[in-house]
N, CA and C atoms as a LAMMPS dump frame, in Angstrom:
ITEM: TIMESTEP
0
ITEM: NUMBER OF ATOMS
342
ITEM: BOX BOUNDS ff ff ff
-5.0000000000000000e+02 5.0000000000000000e+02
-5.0000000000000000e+02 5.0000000000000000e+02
-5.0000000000000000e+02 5.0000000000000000e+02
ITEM: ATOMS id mol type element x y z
1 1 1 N 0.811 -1.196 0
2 1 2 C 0 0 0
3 1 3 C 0.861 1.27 0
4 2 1 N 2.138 1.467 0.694
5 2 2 C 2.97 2.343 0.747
6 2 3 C 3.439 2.605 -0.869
7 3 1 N 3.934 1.702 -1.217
8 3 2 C 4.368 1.928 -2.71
9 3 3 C 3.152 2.886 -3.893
10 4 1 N 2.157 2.208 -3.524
11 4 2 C 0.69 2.681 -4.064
12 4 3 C 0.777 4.077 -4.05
13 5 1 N 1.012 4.381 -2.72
14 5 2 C 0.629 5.962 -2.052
15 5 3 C 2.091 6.894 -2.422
16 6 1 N 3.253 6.328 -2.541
17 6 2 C 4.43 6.998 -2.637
18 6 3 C 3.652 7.624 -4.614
19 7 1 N 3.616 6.542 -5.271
20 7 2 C 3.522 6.518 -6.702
21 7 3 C 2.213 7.552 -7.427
22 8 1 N 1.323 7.363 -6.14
23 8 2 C -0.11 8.595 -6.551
24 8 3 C 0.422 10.144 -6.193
25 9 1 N 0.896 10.025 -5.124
26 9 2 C 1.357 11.462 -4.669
27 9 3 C 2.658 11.822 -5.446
28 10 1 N 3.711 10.727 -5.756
29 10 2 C 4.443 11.375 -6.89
30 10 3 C 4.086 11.716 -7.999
31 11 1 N 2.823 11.155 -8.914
32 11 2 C 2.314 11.756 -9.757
33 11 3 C 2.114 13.2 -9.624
34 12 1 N 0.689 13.326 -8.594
35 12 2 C 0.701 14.893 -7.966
36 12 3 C 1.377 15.697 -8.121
37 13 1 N 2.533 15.516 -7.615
38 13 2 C 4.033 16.415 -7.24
39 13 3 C 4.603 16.607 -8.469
40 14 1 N 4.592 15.777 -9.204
41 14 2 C 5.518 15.952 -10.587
42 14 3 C 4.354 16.613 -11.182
43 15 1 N 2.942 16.637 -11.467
44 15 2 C 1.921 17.701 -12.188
45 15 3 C 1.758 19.291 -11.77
46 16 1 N 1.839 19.374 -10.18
47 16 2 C 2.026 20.28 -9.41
48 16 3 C 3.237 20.938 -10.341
49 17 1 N 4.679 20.303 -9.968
50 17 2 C 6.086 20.946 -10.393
51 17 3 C 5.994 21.227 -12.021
52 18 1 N 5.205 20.68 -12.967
53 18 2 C 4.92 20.934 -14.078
54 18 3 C 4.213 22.191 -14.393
55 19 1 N 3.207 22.604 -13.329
56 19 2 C 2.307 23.821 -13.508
57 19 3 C 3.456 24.743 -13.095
58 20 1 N 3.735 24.68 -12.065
59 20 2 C 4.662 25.888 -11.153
60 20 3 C 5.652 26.199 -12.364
61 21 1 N 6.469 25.438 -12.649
62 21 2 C 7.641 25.174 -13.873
63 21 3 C 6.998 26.201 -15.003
64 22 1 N 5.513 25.946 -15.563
65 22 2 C 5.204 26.47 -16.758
66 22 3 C 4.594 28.223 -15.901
67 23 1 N 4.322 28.174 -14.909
68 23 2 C 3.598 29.731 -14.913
69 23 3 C 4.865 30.796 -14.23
70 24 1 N 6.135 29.74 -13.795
71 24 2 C 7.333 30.902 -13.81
72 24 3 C 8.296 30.767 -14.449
73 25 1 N 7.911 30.472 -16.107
74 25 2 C 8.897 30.034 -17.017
75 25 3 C 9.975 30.995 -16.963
76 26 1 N 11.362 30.41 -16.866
77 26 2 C 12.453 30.896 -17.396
78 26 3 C 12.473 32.394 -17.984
79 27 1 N 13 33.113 -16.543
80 27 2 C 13.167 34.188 -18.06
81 27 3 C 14.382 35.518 -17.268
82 28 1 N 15.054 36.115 -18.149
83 28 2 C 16.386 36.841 -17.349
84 28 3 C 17.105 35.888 -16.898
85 29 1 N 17.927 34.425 -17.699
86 29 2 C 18.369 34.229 -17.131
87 29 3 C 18.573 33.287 -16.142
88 30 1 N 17.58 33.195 -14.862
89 30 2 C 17.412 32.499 -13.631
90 30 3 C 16.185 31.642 -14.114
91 31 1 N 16.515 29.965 -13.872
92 31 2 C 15.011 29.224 -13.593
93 31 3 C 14.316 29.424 -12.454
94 32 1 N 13.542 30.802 -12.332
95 32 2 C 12.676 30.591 -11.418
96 32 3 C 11.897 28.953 -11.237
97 33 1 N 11.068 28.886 -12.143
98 33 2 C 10.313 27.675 -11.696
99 33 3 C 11.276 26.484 -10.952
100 34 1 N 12.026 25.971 -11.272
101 34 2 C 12.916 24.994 -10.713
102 34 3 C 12.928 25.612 -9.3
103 35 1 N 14.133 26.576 -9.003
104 35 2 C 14.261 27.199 -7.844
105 35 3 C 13.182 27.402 -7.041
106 36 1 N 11.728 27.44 -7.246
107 36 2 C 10.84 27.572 -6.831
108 36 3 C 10.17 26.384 -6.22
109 37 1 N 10.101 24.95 -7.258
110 37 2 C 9.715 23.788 -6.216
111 37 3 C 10.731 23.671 -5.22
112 38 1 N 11.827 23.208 -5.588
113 38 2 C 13.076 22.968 -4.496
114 38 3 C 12.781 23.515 -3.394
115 39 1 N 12.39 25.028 -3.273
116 39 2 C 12.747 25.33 -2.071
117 39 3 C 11.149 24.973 -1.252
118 40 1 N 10.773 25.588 -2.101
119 40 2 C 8.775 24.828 -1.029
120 40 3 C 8.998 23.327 -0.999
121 41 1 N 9.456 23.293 -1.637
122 41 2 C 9.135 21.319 -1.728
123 41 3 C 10.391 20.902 -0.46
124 42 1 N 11.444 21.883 -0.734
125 42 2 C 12.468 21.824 0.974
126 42 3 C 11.391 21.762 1.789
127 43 1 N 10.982 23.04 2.065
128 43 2 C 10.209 23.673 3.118
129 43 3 C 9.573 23.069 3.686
130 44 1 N 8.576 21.645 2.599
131 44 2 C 7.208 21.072 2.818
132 44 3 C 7.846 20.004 3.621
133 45 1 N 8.989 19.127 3.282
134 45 2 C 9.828 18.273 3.5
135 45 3 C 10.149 18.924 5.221
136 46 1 N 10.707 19.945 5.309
137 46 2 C 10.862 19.992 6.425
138 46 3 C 9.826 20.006 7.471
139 47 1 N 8.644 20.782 7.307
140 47 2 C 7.534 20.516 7.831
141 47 3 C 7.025 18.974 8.183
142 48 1 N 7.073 18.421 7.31
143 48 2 C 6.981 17.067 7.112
144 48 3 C 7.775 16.379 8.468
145 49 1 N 9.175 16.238 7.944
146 49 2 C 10.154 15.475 9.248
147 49 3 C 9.694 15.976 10.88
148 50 1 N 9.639 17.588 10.816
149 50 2 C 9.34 17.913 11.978
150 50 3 C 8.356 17.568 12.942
151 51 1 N 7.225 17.744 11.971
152 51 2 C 5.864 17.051 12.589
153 51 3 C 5.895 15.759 12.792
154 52 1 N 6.534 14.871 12.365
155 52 2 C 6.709 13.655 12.946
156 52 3 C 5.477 12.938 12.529
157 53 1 N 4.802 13.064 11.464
158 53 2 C 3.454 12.226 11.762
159 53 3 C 3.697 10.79 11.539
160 54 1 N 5.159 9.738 11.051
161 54 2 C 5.272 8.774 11.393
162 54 3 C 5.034 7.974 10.228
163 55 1 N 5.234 6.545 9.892
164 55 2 C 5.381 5.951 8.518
165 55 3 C 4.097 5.73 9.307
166 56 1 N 3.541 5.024 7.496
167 56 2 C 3.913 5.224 5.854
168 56 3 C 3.506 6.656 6.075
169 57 1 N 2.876 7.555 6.457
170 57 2 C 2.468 8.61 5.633
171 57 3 C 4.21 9.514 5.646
172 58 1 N 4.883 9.652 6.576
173 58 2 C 5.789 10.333 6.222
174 58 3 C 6.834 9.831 4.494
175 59 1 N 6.674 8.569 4.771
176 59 2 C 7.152 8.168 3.169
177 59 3 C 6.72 8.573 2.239
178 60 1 N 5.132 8.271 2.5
179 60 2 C 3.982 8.707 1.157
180 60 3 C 4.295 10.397 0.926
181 61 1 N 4.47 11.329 1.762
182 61 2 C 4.593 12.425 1.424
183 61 3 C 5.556 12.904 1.225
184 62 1 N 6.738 12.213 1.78
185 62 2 C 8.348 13.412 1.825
186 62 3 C 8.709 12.773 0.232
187 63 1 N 8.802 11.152 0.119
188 63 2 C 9.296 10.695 -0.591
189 63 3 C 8.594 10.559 -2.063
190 64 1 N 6.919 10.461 -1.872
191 64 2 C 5.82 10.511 -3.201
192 64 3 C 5.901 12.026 -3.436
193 65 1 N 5.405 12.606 -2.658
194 65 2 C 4.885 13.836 -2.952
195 65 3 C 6.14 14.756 -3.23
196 66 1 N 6.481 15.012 -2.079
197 66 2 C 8.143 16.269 -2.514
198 66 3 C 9.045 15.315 -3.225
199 67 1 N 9.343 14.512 -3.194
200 67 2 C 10.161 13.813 -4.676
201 67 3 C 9.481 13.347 -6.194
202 68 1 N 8.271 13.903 -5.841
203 68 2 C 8.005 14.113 -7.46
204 68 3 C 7.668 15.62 -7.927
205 69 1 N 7.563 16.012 -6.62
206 69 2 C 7.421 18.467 -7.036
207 69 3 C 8.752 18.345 -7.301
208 70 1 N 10.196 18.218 -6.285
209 70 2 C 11.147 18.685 -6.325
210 70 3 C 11.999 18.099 -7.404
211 71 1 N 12.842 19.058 -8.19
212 71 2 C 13.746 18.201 -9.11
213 71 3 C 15.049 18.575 -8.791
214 72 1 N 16.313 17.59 -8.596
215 72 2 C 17.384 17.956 -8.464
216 72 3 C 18.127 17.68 -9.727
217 73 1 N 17.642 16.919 -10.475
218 73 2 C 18.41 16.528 -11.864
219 73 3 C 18.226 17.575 -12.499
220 74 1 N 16.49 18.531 -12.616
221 74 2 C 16.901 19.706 -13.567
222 74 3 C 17.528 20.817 -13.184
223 75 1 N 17.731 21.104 -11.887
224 75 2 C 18.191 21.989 -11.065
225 75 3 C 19.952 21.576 -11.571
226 76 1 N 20.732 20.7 -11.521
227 76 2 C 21.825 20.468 -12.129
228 76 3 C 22.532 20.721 -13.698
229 77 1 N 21.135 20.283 -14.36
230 77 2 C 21.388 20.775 -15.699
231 77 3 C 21.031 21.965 -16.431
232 78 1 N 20.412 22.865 -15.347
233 78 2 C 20.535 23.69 -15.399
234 78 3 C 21.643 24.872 -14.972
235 79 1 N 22.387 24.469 -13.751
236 79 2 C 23.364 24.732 -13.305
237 79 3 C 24.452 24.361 -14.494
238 80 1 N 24.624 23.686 -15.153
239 80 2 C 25.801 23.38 -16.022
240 80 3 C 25.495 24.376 -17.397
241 81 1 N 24.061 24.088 -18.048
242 81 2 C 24.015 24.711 -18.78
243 81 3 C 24.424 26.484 -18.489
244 82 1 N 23.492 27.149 -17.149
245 82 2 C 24.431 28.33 -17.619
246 82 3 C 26.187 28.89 -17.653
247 83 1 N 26.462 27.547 -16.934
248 83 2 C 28.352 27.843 -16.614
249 83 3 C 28.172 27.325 -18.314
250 84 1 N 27.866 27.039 -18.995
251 84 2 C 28.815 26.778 -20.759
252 84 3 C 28.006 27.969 -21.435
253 85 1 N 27.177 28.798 -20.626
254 85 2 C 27.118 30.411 -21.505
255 85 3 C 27.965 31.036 -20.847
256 86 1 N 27.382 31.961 -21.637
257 86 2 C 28.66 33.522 -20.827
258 86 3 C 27.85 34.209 -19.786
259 87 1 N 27.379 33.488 -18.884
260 87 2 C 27.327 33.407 -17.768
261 87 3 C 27.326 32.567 -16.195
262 88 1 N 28.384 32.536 -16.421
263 88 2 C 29.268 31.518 -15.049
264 88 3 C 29.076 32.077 -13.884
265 89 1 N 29.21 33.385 -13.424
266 89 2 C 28.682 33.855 -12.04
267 89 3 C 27.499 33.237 -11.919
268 90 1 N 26.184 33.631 -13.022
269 90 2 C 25.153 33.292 -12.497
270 90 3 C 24.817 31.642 -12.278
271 91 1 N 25.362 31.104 -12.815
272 91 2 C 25.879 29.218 -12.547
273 91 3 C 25.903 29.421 -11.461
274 92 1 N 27.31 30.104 -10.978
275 92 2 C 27.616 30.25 -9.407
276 92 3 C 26.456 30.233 -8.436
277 93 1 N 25.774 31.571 -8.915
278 93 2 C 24.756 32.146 -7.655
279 93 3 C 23.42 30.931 -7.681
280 94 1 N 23.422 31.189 -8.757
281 94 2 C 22.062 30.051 -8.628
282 94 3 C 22.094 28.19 -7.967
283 95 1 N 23.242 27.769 -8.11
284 95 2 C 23.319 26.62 -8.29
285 95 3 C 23.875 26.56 -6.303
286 96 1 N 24.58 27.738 -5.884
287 96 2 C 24.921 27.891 -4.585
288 96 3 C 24.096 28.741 -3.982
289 97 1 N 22.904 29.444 -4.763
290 97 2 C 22.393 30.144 -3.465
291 97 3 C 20.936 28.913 -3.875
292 98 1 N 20.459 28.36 -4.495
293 98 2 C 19.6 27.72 -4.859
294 98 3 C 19.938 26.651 -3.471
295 99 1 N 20.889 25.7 -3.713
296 99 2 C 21.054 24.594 -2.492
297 99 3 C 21.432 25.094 -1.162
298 100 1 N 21.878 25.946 -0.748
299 100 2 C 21.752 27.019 0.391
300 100 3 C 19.898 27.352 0.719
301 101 1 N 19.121 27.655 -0.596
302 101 2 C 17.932 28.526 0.021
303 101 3 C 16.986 27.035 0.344
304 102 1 N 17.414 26.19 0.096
305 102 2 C 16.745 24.644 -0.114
306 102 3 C 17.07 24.577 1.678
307 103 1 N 18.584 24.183 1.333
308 103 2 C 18.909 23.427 2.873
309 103 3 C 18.277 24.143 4.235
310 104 1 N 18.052 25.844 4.402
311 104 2 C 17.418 27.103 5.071
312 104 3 C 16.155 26.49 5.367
313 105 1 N 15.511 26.122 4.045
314 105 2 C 13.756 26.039 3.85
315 105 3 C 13.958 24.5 4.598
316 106 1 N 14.261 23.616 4.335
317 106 2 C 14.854 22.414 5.394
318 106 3 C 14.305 22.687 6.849
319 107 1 N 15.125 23.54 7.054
320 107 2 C 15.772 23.559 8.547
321 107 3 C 14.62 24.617 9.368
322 108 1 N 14.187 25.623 8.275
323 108 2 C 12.973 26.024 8.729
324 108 3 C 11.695 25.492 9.056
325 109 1 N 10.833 24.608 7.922
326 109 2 C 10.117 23.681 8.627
327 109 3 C 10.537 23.078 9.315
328 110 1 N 11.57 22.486 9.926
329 110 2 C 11.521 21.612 11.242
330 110 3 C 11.569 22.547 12.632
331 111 1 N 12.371 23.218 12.033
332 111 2 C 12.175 24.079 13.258
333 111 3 C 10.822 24.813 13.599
334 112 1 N 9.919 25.078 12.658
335 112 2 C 8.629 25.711 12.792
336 112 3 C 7.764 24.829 13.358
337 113 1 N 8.078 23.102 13.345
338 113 2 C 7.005 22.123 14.351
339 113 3 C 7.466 21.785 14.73
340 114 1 N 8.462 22.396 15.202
341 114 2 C 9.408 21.065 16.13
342 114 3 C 9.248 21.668 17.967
């Protein structure tokens, strides 16, 4: 049943991260949309651990749900792609303030139910 529930709510999460993705498309530069699940989908994740509500549902949600909003594979290839333009700082900022504003949003939900 866990598997069931990881696989419905990852659907969710990946349709969710599909809308968010398309209504803050790319633009100047920075993937908003990417940067944008990561860090709620941190956030939710942290909320999540903090509250403690305990398996399966903590699986079904940290692992179905925020691992199908959050993407770290496009968040990477995106990071590479802008270091091979002629813009490498912003590689920099994004790819280090992006996993910085993630790990924050982390540490904030837990700390907000904890």
């Amino acid at each position: 049943m866990t598997a069931l529930g990881v696989a419905a709510l990852g659907a969710l999460g990946a349709v969710l991260r599909h809308l968010v993705g398309h209504w803050s498309a790319r633009g100047g530069g920075w993937p908003r949309g990417t940067a944008a699940v990561n860090v709620t989908g941190s956030l939710l994740a942290g909320l999540l651990v903090g509250s403690r509500i305990g398996n399966p549902w903590d699986v079904v949600l940290i692992a179905g749900f925020c691992g199908g909003y959050t993407t770290f594979s496009t968040w990477s290839v995106e990071v590479v792609e802008l270091a091979e333009e002629p813009a490498r700082a912003l590689a920099l900022a994004y790819g280090g303030g992006t996993a910085l504003a993630c790990v924050l949003a982390a540490w904030l939900g837990i700390v907000l139910v904890s």
